[in-house]
N, C-alpha and C positions, 0 to 999 in steps of 0.2 A: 504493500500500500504506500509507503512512504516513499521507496523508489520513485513508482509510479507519479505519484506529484512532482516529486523533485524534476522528473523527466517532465512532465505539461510546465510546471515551472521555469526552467533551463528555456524550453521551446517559445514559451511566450516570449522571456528576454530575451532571446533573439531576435525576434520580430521588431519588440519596442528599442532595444537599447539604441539601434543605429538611426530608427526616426530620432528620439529625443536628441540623440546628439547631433543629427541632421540641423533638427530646429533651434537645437542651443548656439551650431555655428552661424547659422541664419539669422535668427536673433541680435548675433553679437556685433558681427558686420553692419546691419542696419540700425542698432543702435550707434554705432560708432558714426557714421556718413552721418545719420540724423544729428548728432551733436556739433557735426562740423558749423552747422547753421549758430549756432552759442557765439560765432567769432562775430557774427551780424552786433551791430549796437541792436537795443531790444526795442527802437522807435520803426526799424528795418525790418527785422524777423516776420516771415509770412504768417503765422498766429495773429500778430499785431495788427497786418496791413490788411490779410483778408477779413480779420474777426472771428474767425472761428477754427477749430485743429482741423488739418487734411492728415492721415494715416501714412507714413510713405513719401510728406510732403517734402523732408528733409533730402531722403535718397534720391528721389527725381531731381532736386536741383542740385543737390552734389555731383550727381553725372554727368548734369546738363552741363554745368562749370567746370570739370575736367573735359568733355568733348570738346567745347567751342574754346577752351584754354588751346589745344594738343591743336586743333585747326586754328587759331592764330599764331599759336608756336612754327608751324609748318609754313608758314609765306615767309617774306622778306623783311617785313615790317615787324613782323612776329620774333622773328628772330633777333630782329637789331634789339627789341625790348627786352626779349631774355637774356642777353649779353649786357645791356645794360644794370637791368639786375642782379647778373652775377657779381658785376663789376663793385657794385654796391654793397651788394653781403662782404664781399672778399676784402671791405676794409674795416670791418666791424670784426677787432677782437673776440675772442671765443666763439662770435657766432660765426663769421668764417670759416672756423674748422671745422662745426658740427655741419654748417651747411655743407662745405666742399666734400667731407667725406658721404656724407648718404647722397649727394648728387652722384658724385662718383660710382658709388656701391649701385644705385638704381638703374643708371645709363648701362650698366655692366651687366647688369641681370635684366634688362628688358629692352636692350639695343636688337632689334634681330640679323640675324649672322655670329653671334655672340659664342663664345665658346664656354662661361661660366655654368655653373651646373643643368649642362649639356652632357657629361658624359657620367656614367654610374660607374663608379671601381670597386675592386675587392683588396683591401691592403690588410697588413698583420699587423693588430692592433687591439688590446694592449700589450700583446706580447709574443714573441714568433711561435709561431703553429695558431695562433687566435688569429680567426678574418672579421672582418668588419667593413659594412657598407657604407662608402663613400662616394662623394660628389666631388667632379672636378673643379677647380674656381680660377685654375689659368698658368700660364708657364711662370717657372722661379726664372727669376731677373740675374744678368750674370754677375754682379757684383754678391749675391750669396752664394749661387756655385762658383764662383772663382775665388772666393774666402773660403768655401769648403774645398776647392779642389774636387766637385764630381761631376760627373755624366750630368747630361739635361734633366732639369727635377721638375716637378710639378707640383704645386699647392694644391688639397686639398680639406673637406671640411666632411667631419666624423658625427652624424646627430646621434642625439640622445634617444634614448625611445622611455615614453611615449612621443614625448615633446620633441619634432625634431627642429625646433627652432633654437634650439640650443644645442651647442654640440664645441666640438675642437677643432683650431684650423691646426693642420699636419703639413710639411712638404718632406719629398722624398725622391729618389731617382727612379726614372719610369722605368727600367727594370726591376723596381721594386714594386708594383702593385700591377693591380692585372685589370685588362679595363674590361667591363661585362657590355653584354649585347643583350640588355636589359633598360625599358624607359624608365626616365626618372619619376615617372605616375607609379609603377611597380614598387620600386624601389623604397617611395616613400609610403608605400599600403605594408611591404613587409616594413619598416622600421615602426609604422605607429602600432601595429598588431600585433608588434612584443614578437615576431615572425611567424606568426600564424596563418599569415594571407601568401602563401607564398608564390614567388612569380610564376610566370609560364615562361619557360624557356626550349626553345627546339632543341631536335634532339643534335643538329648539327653546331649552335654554340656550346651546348653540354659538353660535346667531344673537343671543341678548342679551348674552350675552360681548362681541361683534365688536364689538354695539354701545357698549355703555359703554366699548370702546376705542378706539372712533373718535374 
């Protein structure tokens, strides 16, 4: 008998556990966009101007304000203003560095043609015979391998699981990690599912896996 629940038990949380956390990401995201509107003075805010709350009101004009931002970004005119504002942050101590570096950090991860966590690897991590799933983040600069004296190295970043927004950035010589022929949508279902989702892989990467580990 008790099995027996436990089993209908088990079965229902399966069903509900990935809606609620579907909706808890959902939720969180559109609270977030919705708060963007708080930056408005509050004589501004659509509450004030229309009179009354719209549901969702916040997320449509957060959108609507990165679209037509990214479409004057892209003319001529667009661009001389974003270079002007770069120019502007870039003499304002402290804030200069937080700006330069996550501009930098975003251009890099959403430039396309990019090679930032584009490729999935397997390296030995924390300790030889232990693999661990990595993301590529871009080639070592020669002034570190020519302080080290090695072969071409490549940075990488190690997440945590569950959370893989946390993690360790590593470099190391690319005959040292093995690069999988695995997308990075997989890769980040096995790291959040503690490895329980595991990829699909053919049976012809399997056999060149084996091999670059032999």
């Amino acid at each position: 008998m008790i099995a027996a629940l436990r089993k209908y038990f088990i079965s229902g949380l399966l069903v509900w556990l990935p809606v609620w956390v579907t909706l808890l990401v959902i939720k969180f995201l559109v609270d977030l966009l919705s708060k963007s509107l708080l930056l408005l003075p509050q004589q501004y805010q659509p509450d004030v101007l229309i009179g009354f709350h719209i549901p969702g009101i916040g997320v449509i004009i957060t959108v609507l304000v990165i679209f037509f931002t990214g479409l004057l970004a892209a003319n001529f005119v667009g661009r001389r203003l974003v270079a002007l504002g770069d120019a502007m942050m870039a003499r304002i101590p402290l804030v200069r560095t937080i700006y330069t570096g996550v501009k930098q950090v975003t251009q890099t991860l959403f430039t396309p043609g990019g090679q930032s966590f584009r490729k999935v690897l397997l390296v030995e991590y924390p300790r030889e015979g232990v693999w661990s799933i990595a993301f590529q983040t871009g080639e070592v600069g020669k002034e570190i391998e020519g302080t080290l004296k090695s072969e071409p190295m490549v940075s990488f970043f190690i997440p945590t699981t569950p959370n893989p927004t946390s993690g360790f950035l590593m470099m190391a010589p690319k005959s040292k990690i093995v690069e999988l022929d695995m997308s990075v949508d997989q890769a980040l279902k096995f790291v959040i599912s503690l490895g329980v989702v595991q990829p699909v892989v053919s049976p012809v990467s399997s056999k060149s896996i084996n091999e670059k580990l032999s």
